[in-house]
C-alpha positions in Angstrom: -6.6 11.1 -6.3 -7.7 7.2 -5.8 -3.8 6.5 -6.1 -2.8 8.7 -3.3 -5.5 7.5 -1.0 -5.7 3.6 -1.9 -1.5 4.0 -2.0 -1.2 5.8 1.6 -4.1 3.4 3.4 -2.1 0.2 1.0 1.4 1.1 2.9 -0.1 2.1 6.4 -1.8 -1.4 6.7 1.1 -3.5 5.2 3.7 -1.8 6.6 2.6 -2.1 10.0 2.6 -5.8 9.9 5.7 -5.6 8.5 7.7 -3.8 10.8 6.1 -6.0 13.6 8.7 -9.1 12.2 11.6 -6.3 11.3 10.1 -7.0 7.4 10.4 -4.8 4.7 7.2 -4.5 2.4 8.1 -4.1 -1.1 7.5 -7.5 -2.0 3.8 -7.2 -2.0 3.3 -3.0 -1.9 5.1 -3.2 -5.6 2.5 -5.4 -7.1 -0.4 -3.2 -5.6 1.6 0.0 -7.0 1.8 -1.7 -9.9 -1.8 -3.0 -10.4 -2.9 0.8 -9.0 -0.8 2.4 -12.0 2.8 3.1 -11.4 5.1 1.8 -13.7 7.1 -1.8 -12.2 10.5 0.5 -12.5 9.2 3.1 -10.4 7.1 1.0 -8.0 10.1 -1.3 -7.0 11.8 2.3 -6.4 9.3 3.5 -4.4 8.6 0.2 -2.3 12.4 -0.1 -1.3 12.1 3.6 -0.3 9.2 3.1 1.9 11.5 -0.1 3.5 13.9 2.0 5.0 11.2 4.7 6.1 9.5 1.6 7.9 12.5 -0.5 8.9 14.7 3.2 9.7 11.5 4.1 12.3 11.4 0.7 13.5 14.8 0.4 13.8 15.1 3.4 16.4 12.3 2.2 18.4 13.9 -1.4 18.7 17.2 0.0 20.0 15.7 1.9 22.8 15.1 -1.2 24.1 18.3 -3.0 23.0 16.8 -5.6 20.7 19.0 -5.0 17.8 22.3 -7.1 18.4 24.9 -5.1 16.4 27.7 -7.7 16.7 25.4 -9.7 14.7 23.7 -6.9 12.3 27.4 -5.1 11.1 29.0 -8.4 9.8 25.5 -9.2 7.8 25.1 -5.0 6.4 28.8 -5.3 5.0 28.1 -8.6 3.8 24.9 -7.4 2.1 26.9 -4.4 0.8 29.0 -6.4 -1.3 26.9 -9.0 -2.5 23.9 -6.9 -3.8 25.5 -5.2 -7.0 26.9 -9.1 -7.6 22.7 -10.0 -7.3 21.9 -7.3 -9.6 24.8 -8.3 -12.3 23.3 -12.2 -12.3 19.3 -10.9 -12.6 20.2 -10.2 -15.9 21.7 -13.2 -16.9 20.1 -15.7 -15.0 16.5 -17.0 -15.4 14.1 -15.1 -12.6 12.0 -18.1 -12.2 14.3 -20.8 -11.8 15.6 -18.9 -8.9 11.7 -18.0 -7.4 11.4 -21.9 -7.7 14.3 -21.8 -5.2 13.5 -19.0 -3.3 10.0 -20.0 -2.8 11.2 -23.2 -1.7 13.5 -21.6 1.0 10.5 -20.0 2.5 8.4 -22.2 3.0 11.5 -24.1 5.1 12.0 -20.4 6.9 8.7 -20.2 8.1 8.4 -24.0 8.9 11.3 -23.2 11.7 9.9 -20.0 12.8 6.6 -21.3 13.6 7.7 -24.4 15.1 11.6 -24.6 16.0 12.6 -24.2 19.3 16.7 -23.7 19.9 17.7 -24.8 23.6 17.5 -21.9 25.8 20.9 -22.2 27.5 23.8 -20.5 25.9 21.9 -19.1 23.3 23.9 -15.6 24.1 27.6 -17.5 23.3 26.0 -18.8 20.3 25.4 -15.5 18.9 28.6 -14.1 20.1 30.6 -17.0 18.3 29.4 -17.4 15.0 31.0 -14.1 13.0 31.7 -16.0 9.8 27.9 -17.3 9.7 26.7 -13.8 9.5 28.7 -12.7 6.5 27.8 -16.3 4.9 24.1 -15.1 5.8 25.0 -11.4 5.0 26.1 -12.4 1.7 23.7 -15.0 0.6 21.0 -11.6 1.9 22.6 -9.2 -0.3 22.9 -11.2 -3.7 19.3 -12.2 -3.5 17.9 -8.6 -2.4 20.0 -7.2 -5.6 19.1 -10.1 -7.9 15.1 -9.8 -6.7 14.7 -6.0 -5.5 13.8 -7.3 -2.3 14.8 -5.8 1.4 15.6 -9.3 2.5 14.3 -9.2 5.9 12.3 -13.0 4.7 15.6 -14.8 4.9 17.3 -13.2 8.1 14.7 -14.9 10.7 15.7 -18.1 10.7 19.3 -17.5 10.5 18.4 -15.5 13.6 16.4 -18.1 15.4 19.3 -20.9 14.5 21.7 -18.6 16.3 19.7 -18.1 19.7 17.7 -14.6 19.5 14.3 -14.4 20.7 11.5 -12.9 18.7 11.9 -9.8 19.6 15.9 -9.7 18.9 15.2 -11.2 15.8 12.3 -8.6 14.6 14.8 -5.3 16.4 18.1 -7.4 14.3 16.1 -7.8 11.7 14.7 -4.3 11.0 18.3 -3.0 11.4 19.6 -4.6 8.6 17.2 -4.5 6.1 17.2 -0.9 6.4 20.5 -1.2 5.0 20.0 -3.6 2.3 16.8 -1.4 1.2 19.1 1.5 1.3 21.4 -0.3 -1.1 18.8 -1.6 -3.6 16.9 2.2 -3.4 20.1 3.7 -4.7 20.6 1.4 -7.2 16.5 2.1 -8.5 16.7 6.0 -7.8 20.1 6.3 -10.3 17.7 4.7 -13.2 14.3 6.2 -12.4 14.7 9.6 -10.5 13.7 11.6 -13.6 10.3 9.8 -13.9 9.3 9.6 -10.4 5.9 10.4 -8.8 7.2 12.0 -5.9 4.1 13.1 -4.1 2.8 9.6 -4.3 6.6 9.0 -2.4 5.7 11.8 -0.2 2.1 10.4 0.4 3.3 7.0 0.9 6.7 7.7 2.7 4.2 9.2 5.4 2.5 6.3 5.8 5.3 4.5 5.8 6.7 6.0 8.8 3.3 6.0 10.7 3.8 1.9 10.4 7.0 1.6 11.4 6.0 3.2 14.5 2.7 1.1 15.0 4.3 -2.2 14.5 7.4 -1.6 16.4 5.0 -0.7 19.8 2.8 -3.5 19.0 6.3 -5.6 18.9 7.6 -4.0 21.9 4.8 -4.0 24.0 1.7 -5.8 23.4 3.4 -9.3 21.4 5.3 -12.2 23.2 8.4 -13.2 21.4 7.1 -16.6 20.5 4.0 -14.6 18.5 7.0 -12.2 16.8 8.0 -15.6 15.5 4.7 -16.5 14.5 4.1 -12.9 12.7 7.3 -13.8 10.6 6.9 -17.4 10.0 3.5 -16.5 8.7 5.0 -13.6 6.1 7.1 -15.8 4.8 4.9 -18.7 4.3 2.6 -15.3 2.1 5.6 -14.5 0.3 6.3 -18.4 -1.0 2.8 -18.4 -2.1 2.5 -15.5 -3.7 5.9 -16.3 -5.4 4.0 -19.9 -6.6 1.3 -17.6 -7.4 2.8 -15.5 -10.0 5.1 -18.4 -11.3 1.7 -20.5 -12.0 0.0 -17.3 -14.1 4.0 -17.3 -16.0 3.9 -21.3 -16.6 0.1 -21.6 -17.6 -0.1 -18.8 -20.6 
């Protein structure tokens, strides 16, 4: 019963801070599934799952109030679409930890610029209009690390977003959007491999939870957050994922 409970209360928490920066929480809910008891297989299933539960909720909410920009978002889903199986092909060929090095490395430079870059505020709207081949160079740089790392990919996205002249709050909504696709892709990639061994109340359980975030951190995002503290929320996630990817890598290095 402990699983249920500490996994439902695990995703509520999490997954409301997530969806507050359009983030998707399977990087840090698999390692509590994980340490709680459910196999890594089944744990990176169930964590993309609960991504597009959170991001899908968060997603609606976001485009009521028209802060998902869709001429940016489509070019980066088809991207993402064909670059993940390409990321999953290379994870098992390529050393995992030489890439972390790099990933971690990229983080800590994304959440640098979302805590303190400023783009000028004029023309910021013609910047995003004109730059169709930098989202499908985003899209696909997105999409082969979410398949290579089972990651949504939302961490990358922001400062792409920010470079390109959204606010906060277009970059949480633009955000959310697509990494409810690129969840969606890594999901069905997990579920054709591990469907037979599933817990699927602790999906039901969690799933729940998962959509009871998405709604909480959307409002929050919507309604009670400026768009320079949506930046803050996300610069500070990523600068939680690089360390927790050092983290791990550490434990790995000093056995």
């Amino acid at each position: 019963m402990y699983l249920y409970i500490l996994g439902f209360v695990a995703t509520l928490i999490l997954n409301s801070f997530m969806s507050m920066g359009g983030v998707g929480g399977a990087f840090i809910l698999v390692p509590i599934f994980y340490w709680l008891g459910v196999p890594l297989p089944q744990a990176a299933a169930v964590g993309l799952m609960l991504g597009i539960l959170n991001t899908g909720v968060a997603s609606l909410n976001f485009t009521k109030d028209k802060l998902v920009n869709f001429k940016v978002a489509i070019p980066l889903i088809i991207s993402i679409f064909v670059f993940s199986p390409l990321g999953v092909y290379t994870s098992n060929v390529v050393d995992k930890n030489i890439l972390l090095v790099i990933f971690a490395a990229f983080l800590l430079v994304a959440g640098t610029m979302m805590l303190f870059y400023h783009p000028n505020k004029g023309g910021a709207e013609k910047e995003v209009k004109t730059r169709p081949l930098a989202s499908i160079l985003i899209g696909s740089f997105v999409g082969f690390l979410s398949g290579m790392l089972g990651v949504g990919g939302g961490a990358f996205l922001g400062p792409f977003l920010v470079w390109i002249g959204m606010d906060g709050k277009n970059v949480a909504g633009t955000s959310a959007f697509v990494v409810m696709f690129s969840s969606l892709v890594g999901f069905l990639g997990h579920i054709g491999l591990q469907y037979s061994h599933l817990n699927y109340w602790f999906m039901l359980v969690t799933g729940v939870a998962s959509v009871m975030a998405g709604f909480i951190g959307s409002w929050l995002t919507r309604f009670k957050l400026t768009s320079k503290q949506v930046k803050q929320v996300i610069g500070v996630f990523q600068y939680l994922i690089a360390i927790k990817i050092i983290f791990d890598l550490a434990k790995v290095w000093l056995k």
